[in-house]
Backbone bond lengths (Angstrom), bond angles and torsions (degrees), N, CA, C in turn:
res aa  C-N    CA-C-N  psi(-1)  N-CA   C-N-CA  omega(-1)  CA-C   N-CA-C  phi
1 X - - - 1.443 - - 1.537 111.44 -
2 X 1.810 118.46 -31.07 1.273 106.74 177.33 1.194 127.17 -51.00
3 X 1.725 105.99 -64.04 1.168 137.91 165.71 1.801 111.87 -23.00
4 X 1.197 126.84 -50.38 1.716 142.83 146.18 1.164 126.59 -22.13
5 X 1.345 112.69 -64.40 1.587 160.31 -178.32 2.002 93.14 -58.70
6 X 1.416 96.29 -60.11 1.448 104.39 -167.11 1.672 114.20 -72.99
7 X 1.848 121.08 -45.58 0.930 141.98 151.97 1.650 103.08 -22.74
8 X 1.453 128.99 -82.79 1.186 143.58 157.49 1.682 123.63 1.91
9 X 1.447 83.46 -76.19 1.915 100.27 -169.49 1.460 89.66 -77.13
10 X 1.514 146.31 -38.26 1.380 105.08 160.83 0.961 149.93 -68.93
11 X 1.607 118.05 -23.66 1.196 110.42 -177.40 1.733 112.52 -81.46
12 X 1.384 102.74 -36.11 1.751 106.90 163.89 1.766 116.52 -42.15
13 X 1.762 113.09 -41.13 1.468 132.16 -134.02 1.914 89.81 -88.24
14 X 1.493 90.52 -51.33 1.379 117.60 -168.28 1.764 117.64 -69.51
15 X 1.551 97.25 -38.59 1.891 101.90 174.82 1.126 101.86 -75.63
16 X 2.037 125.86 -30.35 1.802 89.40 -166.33 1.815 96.72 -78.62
17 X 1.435 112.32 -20.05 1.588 101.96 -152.94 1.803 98.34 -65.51
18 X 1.577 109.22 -29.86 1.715 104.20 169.06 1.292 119.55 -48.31
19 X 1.612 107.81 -45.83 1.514 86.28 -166.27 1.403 104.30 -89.37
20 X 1.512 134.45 15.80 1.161 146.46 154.42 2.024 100.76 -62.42
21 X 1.043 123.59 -52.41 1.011 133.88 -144.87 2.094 95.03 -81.38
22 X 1.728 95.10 -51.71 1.517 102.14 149.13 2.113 124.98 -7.34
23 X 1.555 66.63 -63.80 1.729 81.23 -167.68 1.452 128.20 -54.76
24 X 1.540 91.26 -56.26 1.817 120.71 -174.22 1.330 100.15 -95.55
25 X 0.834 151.37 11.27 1.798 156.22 -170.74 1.602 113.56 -135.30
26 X 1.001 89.68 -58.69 1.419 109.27 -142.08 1.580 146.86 58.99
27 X 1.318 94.57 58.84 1.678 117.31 -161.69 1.596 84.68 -96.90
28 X 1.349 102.29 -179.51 1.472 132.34 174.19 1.641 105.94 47.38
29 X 1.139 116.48 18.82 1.494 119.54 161.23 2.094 83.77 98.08
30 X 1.399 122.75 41.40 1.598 105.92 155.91 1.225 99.66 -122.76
31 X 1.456 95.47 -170.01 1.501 119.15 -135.95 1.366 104.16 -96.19
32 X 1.377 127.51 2.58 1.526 127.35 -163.55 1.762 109.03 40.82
33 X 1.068 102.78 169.33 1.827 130.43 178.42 1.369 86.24 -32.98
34 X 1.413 126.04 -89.06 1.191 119.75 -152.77 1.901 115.90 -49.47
35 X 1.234 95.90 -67.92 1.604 86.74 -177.95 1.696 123.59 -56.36
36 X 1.536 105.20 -24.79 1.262 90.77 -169.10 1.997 96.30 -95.10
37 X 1.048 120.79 -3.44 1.631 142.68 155.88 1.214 109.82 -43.27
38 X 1.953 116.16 -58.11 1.438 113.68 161.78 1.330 120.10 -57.00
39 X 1.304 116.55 -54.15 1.959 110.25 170.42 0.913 129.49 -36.35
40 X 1.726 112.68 -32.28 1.521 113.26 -173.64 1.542 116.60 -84.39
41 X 1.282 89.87 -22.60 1.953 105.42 -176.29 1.726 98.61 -80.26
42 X 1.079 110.41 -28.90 1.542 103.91 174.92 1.544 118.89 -80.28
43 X 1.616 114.30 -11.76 1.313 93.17 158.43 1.432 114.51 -119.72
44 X 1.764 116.02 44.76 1.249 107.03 164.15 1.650 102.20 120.82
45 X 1.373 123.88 -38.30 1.713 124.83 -161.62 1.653 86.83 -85.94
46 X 1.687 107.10 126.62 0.998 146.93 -153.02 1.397 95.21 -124.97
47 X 1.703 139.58 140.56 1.832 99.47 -64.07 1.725 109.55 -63.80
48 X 1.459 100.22 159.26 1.516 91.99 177.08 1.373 116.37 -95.05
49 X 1.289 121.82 -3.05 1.251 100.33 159.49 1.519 133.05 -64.00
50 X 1.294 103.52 -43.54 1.690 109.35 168.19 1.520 107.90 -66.22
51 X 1.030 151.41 -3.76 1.887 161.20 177.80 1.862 90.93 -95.59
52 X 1.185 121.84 -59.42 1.548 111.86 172.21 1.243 125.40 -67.56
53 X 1.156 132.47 -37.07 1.105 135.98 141.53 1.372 141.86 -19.15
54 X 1.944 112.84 -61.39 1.214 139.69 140.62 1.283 113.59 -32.88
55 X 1.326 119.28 -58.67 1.951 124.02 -172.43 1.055 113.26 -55.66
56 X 2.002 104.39 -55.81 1.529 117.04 -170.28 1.566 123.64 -63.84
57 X 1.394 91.13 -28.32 1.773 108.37 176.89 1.872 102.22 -67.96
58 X 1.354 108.82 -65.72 1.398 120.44 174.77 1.725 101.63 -35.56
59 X 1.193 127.05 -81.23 1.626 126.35 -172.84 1.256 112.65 -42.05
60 X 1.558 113.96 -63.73 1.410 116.76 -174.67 2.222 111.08 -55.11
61 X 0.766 109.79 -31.90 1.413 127.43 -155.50 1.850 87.49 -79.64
62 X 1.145 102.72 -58.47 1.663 120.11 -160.57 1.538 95.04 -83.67
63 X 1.568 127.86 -23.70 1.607 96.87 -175.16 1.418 79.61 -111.66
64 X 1.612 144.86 7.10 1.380 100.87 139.02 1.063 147.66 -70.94
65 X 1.397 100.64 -38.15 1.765 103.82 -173.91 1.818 84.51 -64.97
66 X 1.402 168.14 -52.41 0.665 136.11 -110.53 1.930 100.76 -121.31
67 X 1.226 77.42 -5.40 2.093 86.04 159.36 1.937 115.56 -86.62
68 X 1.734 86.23 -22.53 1.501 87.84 179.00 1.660 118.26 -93.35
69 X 0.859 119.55 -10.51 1.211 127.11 -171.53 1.574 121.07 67.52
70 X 1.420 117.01 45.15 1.255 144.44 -158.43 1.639 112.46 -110.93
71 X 1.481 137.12 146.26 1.055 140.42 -157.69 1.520 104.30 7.29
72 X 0.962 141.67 77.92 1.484 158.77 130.89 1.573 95.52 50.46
73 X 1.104 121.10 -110.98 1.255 121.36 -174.71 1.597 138.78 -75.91
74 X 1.470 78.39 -18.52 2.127 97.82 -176.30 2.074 97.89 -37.94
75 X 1.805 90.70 -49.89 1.489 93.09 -153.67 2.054 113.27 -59.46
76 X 1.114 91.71 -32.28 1.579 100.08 -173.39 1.929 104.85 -81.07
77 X 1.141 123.02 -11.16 1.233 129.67 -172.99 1.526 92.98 -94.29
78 X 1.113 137.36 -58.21 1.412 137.29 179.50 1.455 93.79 -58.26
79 X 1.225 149.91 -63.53 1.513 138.60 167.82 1.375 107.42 -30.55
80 X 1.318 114.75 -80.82 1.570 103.77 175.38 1.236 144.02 -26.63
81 X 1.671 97.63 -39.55 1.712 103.47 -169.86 1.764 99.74 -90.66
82 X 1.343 128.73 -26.21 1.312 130.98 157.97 1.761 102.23 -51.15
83 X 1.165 108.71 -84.17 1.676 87.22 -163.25 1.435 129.68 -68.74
84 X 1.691 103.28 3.07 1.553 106.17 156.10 1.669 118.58 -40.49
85 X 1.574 96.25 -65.22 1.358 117.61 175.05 1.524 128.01 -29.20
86 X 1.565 91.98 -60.52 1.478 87.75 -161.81 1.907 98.44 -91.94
87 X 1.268 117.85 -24.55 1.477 109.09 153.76 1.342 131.92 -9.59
88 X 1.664 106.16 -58.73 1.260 127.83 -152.78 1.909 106.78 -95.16
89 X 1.629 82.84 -39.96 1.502 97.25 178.63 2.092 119.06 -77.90
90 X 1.125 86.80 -52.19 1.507 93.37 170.53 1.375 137.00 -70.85
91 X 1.544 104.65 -61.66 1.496 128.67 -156.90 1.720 126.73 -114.40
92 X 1.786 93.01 -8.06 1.666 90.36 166.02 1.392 111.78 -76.21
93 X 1.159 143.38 -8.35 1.224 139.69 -154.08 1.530 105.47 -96.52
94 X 1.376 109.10 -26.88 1.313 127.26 -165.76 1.943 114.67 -90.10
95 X 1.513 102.06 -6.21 1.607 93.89 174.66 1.848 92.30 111.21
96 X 1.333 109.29 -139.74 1.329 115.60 -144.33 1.476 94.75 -142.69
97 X 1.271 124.06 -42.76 1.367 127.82 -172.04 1.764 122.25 -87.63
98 X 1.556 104.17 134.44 1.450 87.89 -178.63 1.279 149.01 -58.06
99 X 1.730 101.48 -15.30 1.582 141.82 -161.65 1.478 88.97 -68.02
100 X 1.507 126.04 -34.65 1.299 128.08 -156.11 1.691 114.27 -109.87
101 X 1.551 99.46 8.94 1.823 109.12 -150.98 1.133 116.50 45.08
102 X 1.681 110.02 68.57 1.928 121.64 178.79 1.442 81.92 -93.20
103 X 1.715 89.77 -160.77 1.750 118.66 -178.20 1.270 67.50 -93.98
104 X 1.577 147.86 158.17 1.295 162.97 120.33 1.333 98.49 -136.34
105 X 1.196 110.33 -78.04 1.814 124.52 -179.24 1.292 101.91 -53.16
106 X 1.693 142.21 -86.37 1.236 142.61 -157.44 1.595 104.09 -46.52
107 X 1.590 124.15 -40.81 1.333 119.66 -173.99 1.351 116.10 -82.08
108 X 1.629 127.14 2.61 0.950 132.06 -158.64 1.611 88.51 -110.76
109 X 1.369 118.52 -57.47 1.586 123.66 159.45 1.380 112.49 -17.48
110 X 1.375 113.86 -58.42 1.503 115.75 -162.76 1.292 111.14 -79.16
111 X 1.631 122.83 -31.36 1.251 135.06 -174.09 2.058 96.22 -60.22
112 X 1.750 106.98 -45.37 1.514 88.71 -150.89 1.572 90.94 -89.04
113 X 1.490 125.04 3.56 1.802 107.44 -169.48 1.461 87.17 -110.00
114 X 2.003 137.62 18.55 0.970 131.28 129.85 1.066 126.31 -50.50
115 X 1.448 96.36 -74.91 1.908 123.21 -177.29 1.453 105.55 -38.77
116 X 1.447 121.23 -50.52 1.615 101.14 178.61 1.611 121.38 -111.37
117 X 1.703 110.46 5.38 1.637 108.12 141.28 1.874 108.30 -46.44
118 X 1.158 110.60 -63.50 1.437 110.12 -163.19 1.805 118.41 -91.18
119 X 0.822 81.10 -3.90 1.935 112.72 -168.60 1.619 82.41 -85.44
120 X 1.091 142.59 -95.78 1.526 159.05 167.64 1.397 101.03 153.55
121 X 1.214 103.21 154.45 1.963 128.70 177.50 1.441 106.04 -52.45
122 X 1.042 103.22 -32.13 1.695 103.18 -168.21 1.632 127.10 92.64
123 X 1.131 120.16 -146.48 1.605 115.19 -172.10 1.688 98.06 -90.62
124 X 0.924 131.55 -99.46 1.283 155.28 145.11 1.639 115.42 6.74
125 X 1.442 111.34 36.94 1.687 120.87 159.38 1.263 119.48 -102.25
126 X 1.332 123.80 169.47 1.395 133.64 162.82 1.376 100.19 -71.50
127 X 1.290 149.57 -37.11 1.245 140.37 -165.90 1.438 109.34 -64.15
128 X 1.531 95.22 -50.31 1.867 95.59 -176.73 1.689 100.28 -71.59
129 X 1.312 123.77 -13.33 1.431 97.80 -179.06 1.684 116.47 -79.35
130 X 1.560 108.61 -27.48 1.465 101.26 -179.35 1.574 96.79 -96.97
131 X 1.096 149.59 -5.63 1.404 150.61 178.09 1.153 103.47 105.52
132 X 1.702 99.93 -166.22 1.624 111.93 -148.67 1.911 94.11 -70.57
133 X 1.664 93.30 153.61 1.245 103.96 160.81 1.430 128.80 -107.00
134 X 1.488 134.86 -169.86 1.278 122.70 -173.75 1.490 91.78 -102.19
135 X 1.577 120.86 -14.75 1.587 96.40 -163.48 1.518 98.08 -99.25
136 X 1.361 124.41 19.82 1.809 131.09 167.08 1.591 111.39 -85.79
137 X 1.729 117.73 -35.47 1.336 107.23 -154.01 1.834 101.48 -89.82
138 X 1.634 96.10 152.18 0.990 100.93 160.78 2.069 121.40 82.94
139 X 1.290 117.76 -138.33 1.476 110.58 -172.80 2.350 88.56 -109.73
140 X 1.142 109.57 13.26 1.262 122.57 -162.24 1.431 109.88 -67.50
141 X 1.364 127.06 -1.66 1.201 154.55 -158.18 2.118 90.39 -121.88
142 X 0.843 130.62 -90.67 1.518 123.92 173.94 1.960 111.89 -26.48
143 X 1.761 97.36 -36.42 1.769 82.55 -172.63 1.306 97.37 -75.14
144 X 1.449 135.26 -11.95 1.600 144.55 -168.88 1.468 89.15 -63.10
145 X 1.529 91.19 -70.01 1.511 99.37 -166.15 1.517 122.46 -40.53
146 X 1.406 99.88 -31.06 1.841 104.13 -149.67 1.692 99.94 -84.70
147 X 1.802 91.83 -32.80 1.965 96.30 -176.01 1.621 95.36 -74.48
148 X 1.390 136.94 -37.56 1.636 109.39 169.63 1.112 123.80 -59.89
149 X 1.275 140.02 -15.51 1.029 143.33 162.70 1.512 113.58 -69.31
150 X 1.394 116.32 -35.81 1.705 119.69 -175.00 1.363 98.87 -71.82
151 X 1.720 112.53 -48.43 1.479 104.11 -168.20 1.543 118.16 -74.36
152 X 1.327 126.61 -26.80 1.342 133.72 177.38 1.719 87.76 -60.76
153 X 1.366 128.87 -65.36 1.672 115.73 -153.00 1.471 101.78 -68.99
154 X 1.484 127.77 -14.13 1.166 145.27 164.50 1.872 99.65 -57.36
155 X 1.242 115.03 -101.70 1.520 114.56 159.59 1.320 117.21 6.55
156 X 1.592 115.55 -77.78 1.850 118.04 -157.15 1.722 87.00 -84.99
157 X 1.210 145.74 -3.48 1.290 127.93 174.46 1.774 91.12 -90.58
158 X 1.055 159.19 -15.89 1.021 164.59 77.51 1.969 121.21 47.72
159 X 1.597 91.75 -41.50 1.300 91.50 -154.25 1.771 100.92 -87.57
160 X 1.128 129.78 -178.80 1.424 127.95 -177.88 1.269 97.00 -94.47
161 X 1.273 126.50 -172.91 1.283 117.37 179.54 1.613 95.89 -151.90
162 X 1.190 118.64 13.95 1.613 120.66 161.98 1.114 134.68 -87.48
163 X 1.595 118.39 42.56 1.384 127.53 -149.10 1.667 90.07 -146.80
164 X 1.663 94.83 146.79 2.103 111.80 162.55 1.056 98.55 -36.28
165 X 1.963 140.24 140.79 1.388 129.41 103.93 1.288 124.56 -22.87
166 X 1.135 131.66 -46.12 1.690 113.80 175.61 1.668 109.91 -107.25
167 X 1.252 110.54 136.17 1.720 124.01 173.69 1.277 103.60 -91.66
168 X 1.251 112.21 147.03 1.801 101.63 156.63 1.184 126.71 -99.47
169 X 1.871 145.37 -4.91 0.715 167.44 -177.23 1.512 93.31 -83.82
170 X 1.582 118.46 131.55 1.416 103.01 -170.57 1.946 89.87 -138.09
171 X 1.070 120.49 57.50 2.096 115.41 -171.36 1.231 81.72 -62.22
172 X 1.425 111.26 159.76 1.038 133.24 172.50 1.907 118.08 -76.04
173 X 1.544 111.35 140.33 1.465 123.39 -148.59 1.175 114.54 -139.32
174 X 1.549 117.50 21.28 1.365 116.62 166.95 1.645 94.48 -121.89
């Protein structure tokens, strides 16, 4: 089951930290700060370079530790509170399916860096190799949860609101 467990949190751990990497780089065919800086200013995040920045740091940061099996929950909570965001900002408007830029993908993100926030890392982490951490014990994993949730509604209250509902520029946002 570790071995499963481990399979899992990378490939989940490893795609968001790319399109993290997208952001602040611009590797894997994204747009770096600046372009994806303009995306963000087009739906409102004021400046967007520092809002891409914020995201790209958040993805990359959160699907590493969470391919590594590193501070326990930090990593899947920074996943969460990223695709809270762009959920709300991008892809609710659009339906359900990915074909259409729905929530499909972003809700599917959140579903699996639930399942093995609370699910457990399995055998095969960095955490169990240096021992226990502080962000494993206890209900310490729910306050993870609850502050991505504070900081994302923090974030989209954030955004301007003098801007199109629809952008045409569409970089990729999970």
């Amino acid at each position: 089951m570790s071995a499963a467990v481990l399979i899992a949190r990378l490939i989940l751990g490893l795609g968001v930290a790319s399109h993290g990497a997208q952001k602040l780089f611009g590797w894997f065919g994204g747009h770096g700060p600046a372009g994806t800086g303009a995306f963000m200013e087009s739906l409102g995040f004021r400046p967007g370079a520092f809002f891409a920045v914020a995201a790209g740091l958040g993805e990359l940061a959160g699907g590493i530790l969470l391919a590594a099996g590193f501070l326990g929950g930090l990593g899947p909570a920074l996943v969460i509170m990223v695709m809270l965001v762009a959920i709300v900002t991008v892809h609710l408007r659009n339906g359900f399916f990915a074909s259409n830029n729905g929530i499909e993908l972003p809700a599917m993100v959140i579903a699996g860096a639930l399942a093995l926030d609370f699910g457990g890392m399995g055998r095969y982490t960095v955490d169990r190799l240096l021992g226990p951490d502080i962000f494993t014990f206890g209900s310490i994993r729910l306050y993870l949860i609850a502050g991505a949730v504070i900081v994302a509604l923090l974030t989209l209250a954030a955004r301007h609101r003098d801007v199109l509902p629809q952008q045409t520029a569409k970089p990729s946002s999970t």
